[in-house]
HTML snippet that shows the backbone in 3Dmol.js (N, CA, C, O; Angstrom):
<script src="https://3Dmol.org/build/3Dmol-min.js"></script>
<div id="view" style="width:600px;height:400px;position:relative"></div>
<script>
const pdb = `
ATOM      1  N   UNK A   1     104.980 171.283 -67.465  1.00  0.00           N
ATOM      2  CA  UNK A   1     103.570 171.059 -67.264  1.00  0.00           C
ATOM      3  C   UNK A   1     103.008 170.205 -68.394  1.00  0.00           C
ATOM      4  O   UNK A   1     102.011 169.490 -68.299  1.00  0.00           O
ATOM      5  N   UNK A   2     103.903 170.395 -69.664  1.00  0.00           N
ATOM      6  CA  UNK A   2     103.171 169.463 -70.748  1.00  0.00           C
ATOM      7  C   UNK A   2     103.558 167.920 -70.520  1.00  0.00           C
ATOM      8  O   UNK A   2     102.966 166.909 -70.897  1.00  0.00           O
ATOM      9  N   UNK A   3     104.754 168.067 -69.773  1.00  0.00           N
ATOM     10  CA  UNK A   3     105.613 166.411 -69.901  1.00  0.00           C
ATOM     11  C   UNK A   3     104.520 165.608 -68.745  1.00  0.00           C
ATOM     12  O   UNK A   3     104.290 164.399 -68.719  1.00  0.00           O
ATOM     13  N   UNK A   4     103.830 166.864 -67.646  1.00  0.00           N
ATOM     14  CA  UNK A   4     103.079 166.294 -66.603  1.00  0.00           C
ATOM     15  C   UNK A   4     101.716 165.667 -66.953  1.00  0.00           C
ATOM     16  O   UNK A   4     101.158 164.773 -66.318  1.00  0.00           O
ATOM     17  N   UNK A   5     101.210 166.359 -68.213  1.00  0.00           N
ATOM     18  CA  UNK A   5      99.998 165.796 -68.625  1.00  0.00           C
ATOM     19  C   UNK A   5      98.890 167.011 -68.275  1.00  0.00           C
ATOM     20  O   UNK A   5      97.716 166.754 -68.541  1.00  0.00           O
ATOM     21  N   UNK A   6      99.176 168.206 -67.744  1.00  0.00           N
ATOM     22  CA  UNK A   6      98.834 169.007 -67.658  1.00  0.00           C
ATOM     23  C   UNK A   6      97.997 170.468 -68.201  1.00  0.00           C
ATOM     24  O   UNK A   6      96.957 170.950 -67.752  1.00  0.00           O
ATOM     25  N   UNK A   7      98.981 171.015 -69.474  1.00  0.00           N
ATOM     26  CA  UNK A   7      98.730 171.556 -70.748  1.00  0.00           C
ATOM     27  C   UNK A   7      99.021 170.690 -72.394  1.00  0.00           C
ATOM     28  O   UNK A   7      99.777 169.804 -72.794  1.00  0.00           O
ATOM     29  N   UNK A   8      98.073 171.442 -72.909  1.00  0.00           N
ATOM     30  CA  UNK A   8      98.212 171.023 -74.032  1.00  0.00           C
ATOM     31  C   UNK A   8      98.750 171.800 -75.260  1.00  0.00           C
ATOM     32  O   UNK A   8      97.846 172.367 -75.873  1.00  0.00           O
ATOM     33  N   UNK A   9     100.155 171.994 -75.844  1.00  0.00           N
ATOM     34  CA  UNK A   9     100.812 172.913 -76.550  1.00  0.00           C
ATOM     35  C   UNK A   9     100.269 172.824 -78.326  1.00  0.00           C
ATOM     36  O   UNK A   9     100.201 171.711 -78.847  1.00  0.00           O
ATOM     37  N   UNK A  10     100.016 173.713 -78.899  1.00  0.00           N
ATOM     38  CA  UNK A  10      99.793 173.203 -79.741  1.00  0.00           C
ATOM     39  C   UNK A  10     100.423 174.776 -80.624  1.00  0.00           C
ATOM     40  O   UNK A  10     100.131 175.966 -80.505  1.00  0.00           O
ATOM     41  N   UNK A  11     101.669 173.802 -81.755  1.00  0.00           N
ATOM     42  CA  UNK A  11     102.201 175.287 -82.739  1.00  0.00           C
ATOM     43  C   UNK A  11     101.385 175.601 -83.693  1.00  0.00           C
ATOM     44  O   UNK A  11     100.532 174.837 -84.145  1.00  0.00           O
ATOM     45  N   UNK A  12     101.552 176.541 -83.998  1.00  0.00           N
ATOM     46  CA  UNK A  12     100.873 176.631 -85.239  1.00  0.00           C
ATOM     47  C   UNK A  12     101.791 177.388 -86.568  1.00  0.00           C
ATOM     48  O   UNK A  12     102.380 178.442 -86.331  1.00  0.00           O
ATOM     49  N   UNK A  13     101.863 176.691 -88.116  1.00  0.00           N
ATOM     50  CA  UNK A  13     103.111 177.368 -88.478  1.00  0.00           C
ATOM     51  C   UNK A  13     102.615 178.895 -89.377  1.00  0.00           C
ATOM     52  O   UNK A  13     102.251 179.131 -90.529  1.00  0.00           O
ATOM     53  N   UNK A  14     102.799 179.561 -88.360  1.00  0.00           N
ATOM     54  CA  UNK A  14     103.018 180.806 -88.956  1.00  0.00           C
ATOM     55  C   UNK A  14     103.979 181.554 -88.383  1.00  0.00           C
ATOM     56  O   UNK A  14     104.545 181.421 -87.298  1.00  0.00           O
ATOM     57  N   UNK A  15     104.160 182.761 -89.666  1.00  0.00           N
ATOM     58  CA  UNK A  15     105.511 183.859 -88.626  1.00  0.00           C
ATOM     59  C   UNK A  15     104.988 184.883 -88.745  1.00  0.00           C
ATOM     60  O   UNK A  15     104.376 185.380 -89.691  1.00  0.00           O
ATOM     61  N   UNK A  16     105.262 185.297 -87.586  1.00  0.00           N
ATOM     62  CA  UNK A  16     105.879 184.312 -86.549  1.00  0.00           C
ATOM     63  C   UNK A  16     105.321 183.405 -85.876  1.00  0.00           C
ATOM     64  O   UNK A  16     104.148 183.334 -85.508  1.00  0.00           O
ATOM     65  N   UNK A  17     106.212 182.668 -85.705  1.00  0.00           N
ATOM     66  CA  UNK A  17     105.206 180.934 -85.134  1.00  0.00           C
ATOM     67  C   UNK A  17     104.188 181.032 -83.805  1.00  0.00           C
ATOM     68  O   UNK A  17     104.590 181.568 -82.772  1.00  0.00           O
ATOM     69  N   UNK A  18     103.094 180.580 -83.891  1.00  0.00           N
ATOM     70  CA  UNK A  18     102.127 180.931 -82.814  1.00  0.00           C
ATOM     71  C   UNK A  18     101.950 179.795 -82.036  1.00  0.00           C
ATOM     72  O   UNK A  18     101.860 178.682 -82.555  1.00  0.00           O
ATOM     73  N   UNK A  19     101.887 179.988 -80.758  1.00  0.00           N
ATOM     74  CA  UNK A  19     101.645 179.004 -79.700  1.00  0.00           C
ATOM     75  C   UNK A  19     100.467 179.205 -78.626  1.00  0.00           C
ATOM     76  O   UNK A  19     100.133 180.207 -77.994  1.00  0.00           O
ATOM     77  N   UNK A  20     100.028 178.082 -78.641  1.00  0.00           N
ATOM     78  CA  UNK A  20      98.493 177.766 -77.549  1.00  0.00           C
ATOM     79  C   UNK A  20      98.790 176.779 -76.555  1.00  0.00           C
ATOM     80  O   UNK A  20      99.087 175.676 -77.011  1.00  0.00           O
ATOM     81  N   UNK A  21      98.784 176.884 -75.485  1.00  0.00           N
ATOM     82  CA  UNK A  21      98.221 176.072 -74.263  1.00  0.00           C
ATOM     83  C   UNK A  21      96.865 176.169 -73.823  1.00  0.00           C
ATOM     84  O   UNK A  21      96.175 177.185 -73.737  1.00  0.00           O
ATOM     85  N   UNK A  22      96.597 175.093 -73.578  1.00  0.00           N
ATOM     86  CA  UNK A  22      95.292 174.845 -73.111  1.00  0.00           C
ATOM     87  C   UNK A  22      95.098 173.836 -72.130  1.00  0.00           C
ATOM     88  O   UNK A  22      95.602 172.747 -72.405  1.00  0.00           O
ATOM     89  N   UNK A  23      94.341 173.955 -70.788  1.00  0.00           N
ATOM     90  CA  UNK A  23      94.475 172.727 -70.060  1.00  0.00           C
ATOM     91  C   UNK A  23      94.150 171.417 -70.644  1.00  0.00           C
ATOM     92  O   UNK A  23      93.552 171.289 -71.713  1.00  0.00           O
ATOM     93  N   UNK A  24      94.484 170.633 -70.047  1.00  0.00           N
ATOM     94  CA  UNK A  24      93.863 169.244 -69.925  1.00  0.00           C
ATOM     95  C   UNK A  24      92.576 169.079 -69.256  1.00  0.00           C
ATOM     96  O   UNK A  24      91.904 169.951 -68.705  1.00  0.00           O
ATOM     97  N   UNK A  25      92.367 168.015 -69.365  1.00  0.00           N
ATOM     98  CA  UNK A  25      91.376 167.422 -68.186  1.00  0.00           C
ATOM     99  C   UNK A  25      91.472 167.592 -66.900  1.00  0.00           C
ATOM    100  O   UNK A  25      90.613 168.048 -66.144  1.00  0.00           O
ATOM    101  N   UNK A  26      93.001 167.056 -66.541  1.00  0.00           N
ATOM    102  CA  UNK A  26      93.796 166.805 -65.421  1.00  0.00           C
ATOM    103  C   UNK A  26      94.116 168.213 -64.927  1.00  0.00           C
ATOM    104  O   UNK A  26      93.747 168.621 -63.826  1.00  0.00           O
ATOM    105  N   UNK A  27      94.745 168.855 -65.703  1.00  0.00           N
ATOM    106  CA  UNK A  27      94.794 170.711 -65.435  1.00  0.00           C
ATOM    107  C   UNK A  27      93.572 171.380 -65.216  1.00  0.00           C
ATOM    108  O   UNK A  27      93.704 172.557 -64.882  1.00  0.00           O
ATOM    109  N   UNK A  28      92.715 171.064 -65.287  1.00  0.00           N
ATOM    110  CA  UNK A  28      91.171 171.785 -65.228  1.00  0.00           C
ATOM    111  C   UNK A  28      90.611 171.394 -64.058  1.00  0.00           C
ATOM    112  O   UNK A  28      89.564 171.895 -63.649  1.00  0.00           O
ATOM    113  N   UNK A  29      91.477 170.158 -63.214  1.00  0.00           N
ATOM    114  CA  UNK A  29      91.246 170.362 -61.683  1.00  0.00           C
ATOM    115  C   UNK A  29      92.039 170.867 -61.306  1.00  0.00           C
ATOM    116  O   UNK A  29      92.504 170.380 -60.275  1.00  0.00           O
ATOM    117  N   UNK A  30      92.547 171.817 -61.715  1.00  0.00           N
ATOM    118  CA  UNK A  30      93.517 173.098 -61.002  1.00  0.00           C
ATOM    119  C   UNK A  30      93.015 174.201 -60.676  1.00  0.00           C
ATOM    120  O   UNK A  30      93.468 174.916 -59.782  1.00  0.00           O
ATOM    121  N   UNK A  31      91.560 174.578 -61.690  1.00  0.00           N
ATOM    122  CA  UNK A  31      91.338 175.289 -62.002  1.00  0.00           C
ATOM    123  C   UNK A  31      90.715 176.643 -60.051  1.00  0.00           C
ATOM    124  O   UNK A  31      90.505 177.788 -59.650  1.00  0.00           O
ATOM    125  N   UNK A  32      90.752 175.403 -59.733  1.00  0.00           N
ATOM    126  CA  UNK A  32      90.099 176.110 -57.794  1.00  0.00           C
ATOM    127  C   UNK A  32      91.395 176.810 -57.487  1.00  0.00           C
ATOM    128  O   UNK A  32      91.111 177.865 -56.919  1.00  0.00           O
ATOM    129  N   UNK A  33      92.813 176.663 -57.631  1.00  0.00           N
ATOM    130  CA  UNK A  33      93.643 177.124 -57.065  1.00  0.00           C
ATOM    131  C   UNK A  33      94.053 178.045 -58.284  1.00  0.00           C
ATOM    132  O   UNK A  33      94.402 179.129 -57.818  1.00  0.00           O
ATOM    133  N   UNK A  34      94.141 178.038 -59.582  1.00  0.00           N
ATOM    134  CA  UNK A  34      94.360 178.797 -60.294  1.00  0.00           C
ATOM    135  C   UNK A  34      93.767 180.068 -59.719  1.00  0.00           C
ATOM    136  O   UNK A  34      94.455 180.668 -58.894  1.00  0.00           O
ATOM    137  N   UNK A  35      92.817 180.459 -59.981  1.00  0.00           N
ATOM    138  CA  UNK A  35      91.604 181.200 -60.313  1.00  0.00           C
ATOM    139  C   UNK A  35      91.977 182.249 -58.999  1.00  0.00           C
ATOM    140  O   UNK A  35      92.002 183.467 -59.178  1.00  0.00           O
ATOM    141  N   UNK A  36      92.221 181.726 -57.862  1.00  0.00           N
ATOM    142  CA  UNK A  36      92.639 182.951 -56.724  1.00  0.00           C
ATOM    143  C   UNK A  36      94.034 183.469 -56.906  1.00  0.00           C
ATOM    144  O   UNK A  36      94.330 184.575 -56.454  1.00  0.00           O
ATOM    145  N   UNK A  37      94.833 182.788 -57.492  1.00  0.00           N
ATOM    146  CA  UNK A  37      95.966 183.261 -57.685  1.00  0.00           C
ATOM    147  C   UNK A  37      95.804 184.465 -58.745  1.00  0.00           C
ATOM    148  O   UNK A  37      96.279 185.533 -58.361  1.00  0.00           O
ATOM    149  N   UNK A  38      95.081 184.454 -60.286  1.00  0.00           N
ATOM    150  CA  UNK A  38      94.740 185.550 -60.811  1.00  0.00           C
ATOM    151  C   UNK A  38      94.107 186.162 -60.471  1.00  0.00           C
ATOM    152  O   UNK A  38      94.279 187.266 -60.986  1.00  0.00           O
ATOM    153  N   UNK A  39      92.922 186.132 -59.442  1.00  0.00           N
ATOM    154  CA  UNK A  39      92.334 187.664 -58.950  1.00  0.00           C
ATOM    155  C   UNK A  39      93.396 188.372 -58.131  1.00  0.00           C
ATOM    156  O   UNK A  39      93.374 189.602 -58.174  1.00  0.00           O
ATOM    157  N   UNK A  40      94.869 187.431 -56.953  1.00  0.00           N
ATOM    158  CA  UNK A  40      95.502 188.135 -56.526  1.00  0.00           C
ATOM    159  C   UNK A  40      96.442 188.962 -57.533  1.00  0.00           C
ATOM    160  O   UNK A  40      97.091 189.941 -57.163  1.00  0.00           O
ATOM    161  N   UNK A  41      96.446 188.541 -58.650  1.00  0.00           N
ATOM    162  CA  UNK A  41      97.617 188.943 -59.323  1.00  0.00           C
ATOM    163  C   UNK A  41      97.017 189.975 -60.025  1.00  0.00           C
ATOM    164  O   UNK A  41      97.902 190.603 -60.606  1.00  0.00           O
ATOM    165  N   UNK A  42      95.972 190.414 -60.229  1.00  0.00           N
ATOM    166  CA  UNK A  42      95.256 191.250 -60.838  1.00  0.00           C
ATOM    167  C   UNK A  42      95.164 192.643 -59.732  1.00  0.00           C
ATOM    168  O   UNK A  42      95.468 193.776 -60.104  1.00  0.00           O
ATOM    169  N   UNK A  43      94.685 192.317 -58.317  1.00  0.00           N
ATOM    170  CA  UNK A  43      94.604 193.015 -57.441  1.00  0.00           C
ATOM    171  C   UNK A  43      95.718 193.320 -56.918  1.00  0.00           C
ATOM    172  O   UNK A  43      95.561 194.046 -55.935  1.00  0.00           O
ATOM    173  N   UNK A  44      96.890 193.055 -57.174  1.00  0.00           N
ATOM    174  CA  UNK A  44      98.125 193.119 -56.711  1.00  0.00           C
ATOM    175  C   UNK A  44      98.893 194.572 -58.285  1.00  0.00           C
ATOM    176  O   UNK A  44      99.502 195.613 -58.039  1.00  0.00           O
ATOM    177  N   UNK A  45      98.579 194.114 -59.462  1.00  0.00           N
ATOM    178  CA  UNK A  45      98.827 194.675 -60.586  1.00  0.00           C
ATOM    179  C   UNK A  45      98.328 195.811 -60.466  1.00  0.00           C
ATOM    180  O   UNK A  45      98.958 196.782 -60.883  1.00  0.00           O
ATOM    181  N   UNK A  46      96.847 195.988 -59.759  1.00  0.00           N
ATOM    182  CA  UNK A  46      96.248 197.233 -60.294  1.00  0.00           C
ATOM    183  C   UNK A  46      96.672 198.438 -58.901  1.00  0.00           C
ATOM    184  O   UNK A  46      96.451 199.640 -59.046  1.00  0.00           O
ATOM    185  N   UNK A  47      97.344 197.821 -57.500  1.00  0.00           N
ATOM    186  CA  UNK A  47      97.575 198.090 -56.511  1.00  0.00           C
ATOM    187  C   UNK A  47      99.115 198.886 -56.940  1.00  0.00           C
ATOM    188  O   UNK A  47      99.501 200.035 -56.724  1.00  0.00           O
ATOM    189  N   UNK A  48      99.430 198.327 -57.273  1.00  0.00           N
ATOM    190  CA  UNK A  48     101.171 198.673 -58.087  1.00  0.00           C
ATOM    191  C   UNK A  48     100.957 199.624 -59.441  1.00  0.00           C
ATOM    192  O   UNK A  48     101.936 200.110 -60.009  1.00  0.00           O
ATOM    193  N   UNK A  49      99.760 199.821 -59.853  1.00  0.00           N
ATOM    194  CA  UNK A  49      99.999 200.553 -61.413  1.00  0.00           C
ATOM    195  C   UNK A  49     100.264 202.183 -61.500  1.00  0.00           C
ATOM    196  O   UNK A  49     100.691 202.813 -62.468  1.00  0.00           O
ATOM    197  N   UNK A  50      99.853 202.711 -60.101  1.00  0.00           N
ATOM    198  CA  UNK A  50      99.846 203.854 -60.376  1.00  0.00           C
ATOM    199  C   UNK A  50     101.087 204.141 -59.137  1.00  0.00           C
ATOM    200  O   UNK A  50     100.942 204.670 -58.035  1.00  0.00           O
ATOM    201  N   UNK A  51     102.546 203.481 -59.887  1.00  0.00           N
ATOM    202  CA  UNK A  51     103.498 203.811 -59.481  1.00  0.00           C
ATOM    203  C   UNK A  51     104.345 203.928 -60.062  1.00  0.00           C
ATOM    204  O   UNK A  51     105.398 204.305 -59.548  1.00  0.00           O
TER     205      UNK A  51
END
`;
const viewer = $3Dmol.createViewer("view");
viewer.addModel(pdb, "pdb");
viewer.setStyle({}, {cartoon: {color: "spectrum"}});
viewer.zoomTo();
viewer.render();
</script>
């Protein structure tokens, strides 16, 4: 997704070494199809937790 132009990785040097993604521009018109996929995955998580 980073090679796509998509996220933006950024290290940071500590230890342990810390890492950030963040969209792009270009990734932030994702954001319509993102966004139902985490309420399913949320509603799907909380459907499954008390098992």
């Amino acid at each position: 997704m980073e090679e796509d132009g998509l996220v933006v990785r950024e290290i940071f040097p500590t230890v342990p070494v810390k890492v950030e993604y963040t969209l792009t521009e270009l990734g932030q018109t994702l954001r319509p199809i993102i966004e139902p996929l985490k309420e399913w995955g949320l509603a799907y998580q909380s459907l499954n937790s008390g098992q």
